[in-house]
VOFINU-933549 format. One record per residue (C-alpha): residue number from 1; residue in three letters; y, x, z negated. Coordinates in steps of 0.5 Angstrom, whole numbers. Example, Ala and Ser with C-alpha at 12.3 -4.5 7.8 and 13.67 -1.06 7.14 Angstrom:
% residues 2
num;residu;v;u;w
1;ALA;-9;25;-16 $
2;SER;-2;27;-14 $
% end
This chain:
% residues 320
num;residu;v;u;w
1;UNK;174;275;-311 $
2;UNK;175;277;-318 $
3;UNK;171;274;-325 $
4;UNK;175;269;-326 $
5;UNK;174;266;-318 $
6;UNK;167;268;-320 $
7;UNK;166;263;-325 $
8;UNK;171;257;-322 $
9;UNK;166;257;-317 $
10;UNK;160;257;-320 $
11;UNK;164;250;-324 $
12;UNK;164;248;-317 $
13;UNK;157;248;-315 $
14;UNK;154;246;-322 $
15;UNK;159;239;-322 $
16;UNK;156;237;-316 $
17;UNK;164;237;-314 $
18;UNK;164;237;-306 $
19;UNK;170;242;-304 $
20;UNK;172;243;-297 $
21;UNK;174;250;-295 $
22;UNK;179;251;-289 $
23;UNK;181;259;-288 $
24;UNK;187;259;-283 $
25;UNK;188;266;-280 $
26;UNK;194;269;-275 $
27;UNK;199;274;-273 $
28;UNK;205;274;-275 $
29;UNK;210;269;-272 $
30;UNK;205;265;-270 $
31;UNK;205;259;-276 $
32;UNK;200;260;-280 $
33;UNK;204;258;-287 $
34;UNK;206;251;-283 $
35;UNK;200;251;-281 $
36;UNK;196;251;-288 $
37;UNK;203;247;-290 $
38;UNK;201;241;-287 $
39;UNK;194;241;-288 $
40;UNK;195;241;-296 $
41;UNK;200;236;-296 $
42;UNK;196;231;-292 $
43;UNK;190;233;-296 $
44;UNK;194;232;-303 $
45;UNK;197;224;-300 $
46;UNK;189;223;-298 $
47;UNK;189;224;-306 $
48;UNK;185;231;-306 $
49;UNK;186;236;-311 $
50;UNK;190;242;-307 $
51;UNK;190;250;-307 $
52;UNK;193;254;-303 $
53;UNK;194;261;-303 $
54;UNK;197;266;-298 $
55;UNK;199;273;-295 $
56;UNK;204;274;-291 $
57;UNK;207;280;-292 $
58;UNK;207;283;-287 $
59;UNK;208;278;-282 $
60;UNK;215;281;-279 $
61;UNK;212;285;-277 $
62;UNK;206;282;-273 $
63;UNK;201;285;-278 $
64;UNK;195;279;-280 $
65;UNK;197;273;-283 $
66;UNK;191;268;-287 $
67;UNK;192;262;-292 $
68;UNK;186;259;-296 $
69;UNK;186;252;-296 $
70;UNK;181;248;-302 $
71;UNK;181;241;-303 $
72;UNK;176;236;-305 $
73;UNK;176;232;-312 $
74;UNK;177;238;-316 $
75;UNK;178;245;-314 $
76;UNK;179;250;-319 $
77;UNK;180;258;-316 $
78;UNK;185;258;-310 $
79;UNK;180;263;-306 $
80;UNK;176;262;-300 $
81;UNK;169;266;-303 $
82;UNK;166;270;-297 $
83;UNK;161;265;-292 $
84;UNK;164;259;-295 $
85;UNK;168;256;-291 $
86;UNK;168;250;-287 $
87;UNK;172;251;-282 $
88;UNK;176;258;-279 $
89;UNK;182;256;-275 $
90;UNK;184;263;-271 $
91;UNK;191;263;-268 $
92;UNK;189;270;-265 $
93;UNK;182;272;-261 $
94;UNK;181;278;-265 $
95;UNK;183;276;-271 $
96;UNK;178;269;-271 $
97;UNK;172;274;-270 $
98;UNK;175;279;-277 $
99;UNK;173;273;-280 $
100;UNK;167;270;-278 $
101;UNK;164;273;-285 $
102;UNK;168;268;-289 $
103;UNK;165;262;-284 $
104;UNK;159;258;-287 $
105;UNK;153;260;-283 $
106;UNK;149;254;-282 $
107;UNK;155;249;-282 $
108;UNK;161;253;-281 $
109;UNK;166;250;-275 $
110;UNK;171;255;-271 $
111;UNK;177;253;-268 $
112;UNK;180;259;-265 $
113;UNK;185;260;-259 $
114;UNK;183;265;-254 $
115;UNK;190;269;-253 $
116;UNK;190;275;-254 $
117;UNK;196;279;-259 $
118;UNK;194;287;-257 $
119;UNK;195;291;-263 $
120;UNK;198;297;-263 $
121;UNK;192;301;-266 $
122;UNK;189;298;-260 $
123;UNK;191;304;-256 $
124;UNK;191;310;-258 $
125;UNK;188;313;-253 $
126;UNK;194;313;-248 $
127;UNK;191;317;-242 $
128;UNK;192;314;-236 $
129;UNK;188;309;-234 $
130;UNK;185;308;-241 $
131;UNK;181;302;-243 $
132;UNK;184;299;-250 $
133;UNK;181;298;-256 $
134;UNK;181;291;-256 $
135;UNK;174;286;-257 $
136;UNK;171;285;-251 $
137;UNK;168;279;-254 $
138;UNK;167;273;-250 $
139;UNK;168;266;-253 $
140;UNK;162;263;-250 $
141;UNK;158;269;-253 $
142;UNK;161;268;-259 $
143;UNK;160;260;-260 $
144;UNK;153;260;-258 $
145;UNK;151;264;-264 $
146;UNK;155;258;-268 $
147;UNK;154;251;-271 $
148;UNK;159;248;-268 $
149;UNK;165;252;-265 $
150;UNK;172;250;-261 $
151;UNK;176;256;-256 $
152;UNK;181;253;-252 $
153;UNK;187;257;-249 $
154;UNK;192;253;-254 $
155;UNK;198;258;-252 $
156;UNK;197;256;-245 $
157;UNK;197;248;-247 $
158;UNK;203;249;-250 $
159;UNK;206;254;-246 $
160;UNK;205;247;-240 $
161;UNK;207;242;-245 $
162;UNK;215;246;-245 $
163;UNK;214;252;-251 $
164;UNK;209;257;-252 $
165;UNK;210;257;-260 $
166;UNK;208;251;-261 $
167;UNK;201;252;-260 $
168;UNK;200;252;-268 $
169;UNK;201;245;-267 $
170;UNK;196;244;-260 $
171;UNK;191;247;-266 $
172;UNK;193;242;-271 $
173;UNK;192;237;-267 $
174;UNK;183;241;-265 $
175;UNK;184;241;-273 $
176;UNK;185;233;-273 $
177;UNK;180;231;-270 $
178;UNK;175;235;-274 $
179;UNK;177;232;-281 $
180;UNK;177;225;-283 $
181;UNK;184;224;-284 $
182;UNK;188;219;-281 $
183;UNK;191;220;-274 $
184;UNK;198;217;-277 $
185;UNK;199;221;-283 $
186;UNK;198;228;-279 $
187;UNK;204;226;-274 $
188;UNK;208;224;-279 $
189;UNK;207;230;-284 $
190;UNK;207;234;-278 $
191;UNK;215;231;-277 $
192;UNK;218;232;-283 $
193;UNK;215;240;-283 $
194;UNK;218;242;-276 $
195;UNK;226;242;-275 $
196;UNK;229;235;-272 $
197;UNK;230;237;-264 $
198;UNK;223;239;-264 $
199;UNK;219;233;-267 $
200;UNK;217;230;-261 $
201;UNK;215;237;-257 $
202;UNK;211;239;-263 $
203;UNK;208;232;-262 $
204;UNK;206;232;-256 $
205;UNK;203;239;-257 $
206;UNK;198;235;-263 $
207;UNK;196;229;-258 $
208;UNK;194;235;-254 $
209;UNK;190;238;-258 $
210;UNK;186;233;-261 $
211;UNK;186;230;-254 $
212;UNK;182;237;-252 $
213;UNK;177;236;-257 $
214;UNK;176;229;-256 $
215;UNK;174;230;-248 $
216;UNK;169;236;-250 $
217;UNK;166;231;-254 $
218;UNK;165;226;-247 $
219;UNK;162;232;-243 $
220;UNK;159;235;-248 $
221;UNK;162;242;-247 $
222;UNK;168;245;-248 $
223;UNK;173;243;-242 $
224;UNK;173;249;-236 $
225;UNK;178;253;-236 $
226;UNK;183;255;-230 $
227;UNK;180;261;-227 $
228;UNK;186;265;-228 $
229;UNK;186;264;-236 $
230;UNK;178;265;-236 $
231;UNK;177;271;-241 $
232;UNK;175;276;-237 $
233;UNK;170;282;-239 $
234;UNK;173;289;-240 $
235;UNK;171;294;-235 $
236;UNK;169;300;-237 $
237;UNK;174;305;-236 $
238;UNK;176;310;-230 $
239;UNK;175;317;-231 $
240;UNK;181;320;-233 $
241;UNK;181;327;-229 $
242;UNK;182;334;-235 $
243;UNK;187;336;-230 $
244;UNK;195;337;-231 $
245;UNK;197;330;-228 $
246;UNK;203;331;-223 $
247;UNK;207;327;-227 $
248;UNK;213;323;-223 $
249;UNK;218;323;-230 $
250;UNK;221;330;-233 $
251;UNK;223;331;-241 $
252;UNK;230;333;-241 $
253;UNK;231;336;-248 $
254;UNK;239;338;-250 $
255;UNK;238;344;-255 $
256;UNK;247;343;-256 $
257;UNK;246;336;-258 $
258;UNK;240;337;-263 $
259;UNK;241;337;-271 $
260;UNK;234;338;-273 $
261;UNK;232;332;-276 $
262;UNK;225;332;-274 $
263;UNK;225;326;-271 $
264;UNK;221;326;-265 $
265;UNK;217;331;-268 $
266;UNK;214;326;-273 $
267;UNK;214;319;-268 $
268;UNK;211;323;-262 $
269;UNK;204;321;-261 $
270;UNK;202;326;-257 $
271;UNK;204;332;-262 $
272;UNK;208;335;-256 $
273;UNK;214;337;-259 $
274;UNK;216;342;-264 $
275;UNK;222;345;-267 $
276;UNK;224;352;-266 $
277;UNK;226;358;-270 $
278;UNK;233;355;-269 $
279;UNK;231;348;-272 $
280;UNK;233;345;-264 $
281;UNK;227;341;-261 $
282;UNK;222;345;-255 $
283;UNK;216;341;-252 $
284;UNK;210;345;-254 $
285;UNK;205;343;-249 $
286;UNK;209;339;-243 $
287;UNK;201;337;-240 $
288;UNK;200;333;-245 $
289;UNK;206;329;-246 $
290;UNK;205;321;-244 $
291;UNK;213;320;-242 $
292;UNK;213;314;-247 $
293;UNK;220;315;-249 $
294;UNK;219;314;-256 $
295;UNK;223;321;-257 $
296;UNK;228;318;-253 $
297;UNK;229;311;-256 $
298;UNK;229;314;-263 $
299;UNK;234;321;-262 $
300;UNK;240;320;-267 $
301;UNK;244;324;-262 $
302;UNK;242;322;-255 $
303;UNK;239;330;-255 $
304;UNK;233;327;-250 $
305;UNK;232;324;-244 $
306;UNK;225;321;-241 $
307;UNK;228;322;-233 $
308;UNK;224;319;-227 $
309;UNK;223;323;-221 $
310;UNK;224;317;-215 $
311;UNK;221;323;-210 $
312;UNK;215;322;-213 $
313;UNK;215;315;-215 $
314;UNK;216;312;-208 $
315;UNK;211;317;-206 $
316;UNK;206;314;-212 $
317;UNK;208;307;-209 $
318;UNK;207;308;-202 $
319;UNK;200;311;-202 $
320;UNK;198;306;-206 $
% end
């Protein structure tokens, strides 16, 4: 936050002006900007002074993606300072605890959905039968140590409701029941942002959201989920063997074929392969090549070739 964040909201605070703070963080692809729309535009036909701000860039290529929403009588600076928001709405589980800090300790309500987006700097380590890098933070660890807390499989209420993507929706209708704003004016702002053929989909996504906050109220926990959709903690990966594994694919390298663009020789995660004296690719050490066929997919010039060796699957398959 810079000076002038500083001083707007140290005029907040001094004036006694009661603004209220929703960070709204995801994945690219997910909804994050409609999301934040909506908020804003029914916060600001509630009467409220509106700011929001935004950063998407890299959202098409599924990079992080979060939005500030500020509303209350008068805001003056667009950004939510760190540990000062009311409510966090994750789209993603990961993403939600990268933001925790910006929730307010002692009165901060997280709403996350529990899907799980792997990123791919999650795996770098691609030996067989490597762990990812992915949390294993389980929501119920995280929401006891928290105010007040919602994690509900909103991609899987969406996926039975007809469409997986409108999970954003299945969170707008969690976020509603949260703030005071009446119900009417969600689902008509909510059918005029989402295109025509999906209104009445995306509305029974928002019932089904609210309705999820409002039966964890009447138990007084959040709803158990179905066993097969409980997060499950990580195990602790197997070892892996130092040995030369007996692989069940071949590299097949075309030295006639290649032109020396170099490529493969900067894609290849294991750093396995080389251009010789002669600028023509050469695989400089077979024991540590994965066969993850991003030379093969990316060759201009179709000079190399990831072959399956049926032999050894079928055998690998059979003593399985």
């Amino acid at each position: 936050m810079n000076v002038i964040e500083k001083d707007a909201a140290a005029i907040e605070v001094t004036t006694g002006n009661d603004v209220k703070n929703v960070l709204i963080v995801g994945v690219g692809g997910q909804g994050v900007i409609m999301v934040s729309k909506v908020l804003a535009l029914i916060c600001q036909d509630q009467g409220h002074n509106v700011k929001q701000s935004e950063v998407h860039g890299m959202a098409k290529r599924g990079g992080t993606v979060f939005s500030h929403v500020r509303f209350g009588e008068k805001v003056w600076s667009p950004t939510i300072p760190k540990g000062k928001a009311d409510i966090l709405l994750a789209m993603e589980w990961a993403e939600g605890l990268r933001w925790l800090n910006h929730l307010k300790k002692k009165t901060g309500t997280l709403i996350a959905d529990t899907q799980h987006i792997v990123p791919p700097f999650a795996c770098l380590d691609r030996t067989r039968g490597a762990s990812s890098g992915y949390t294993t933070q389980l929501p119920g660890d995280i929401l006891e140590n928290l105010h007040d807390g919602y994690a509900l499989d909103a991609t899987g209420i969406a996926t039975e409701i007809g469409n997986f993507r409108v999970s954003n929706t299945v969170l707008l209708g969690t976020l509603s029941a949260i703030l005071d704003f009446p119900v009417e004016i969600w689902r008509k702002v909510i059918s005029e942002m989402v295109p025509p053929a999906t209104i009445d989909l995306n509305l029974k996504a928002f019932d089904a959201g609210r309705s999820w906050v409002e039966e964890s109220r009447k138990v007084g926990k959040a709803p158990e989920a179905k066993p097969e959709k409980k997060a499950k903690k990580q195990a602790p990966a197997p070892k892996v063997d130092s040995k030369p594994v007996d692989k069940d694919f071949e590299l097949v390298l075309t030295p006639e074929w290649c032109k020396g663009c170099d490529i493969c020789v900067k894609v290849c995660p294991e750093r396995c392969l080389i251009l010789n004296a002669e600028h023509k690719v050469e695989l400089s050490k077979p024991d540590a090549c994965t066969g993850c066929r991003i030379c093969e997919w990316l060759c201009p010039d179709f000079a190399i070739d990831v072959v399956k060796d049926a032999t050894k699957t079928n055998q690998t398959s059979a003593s399985a």
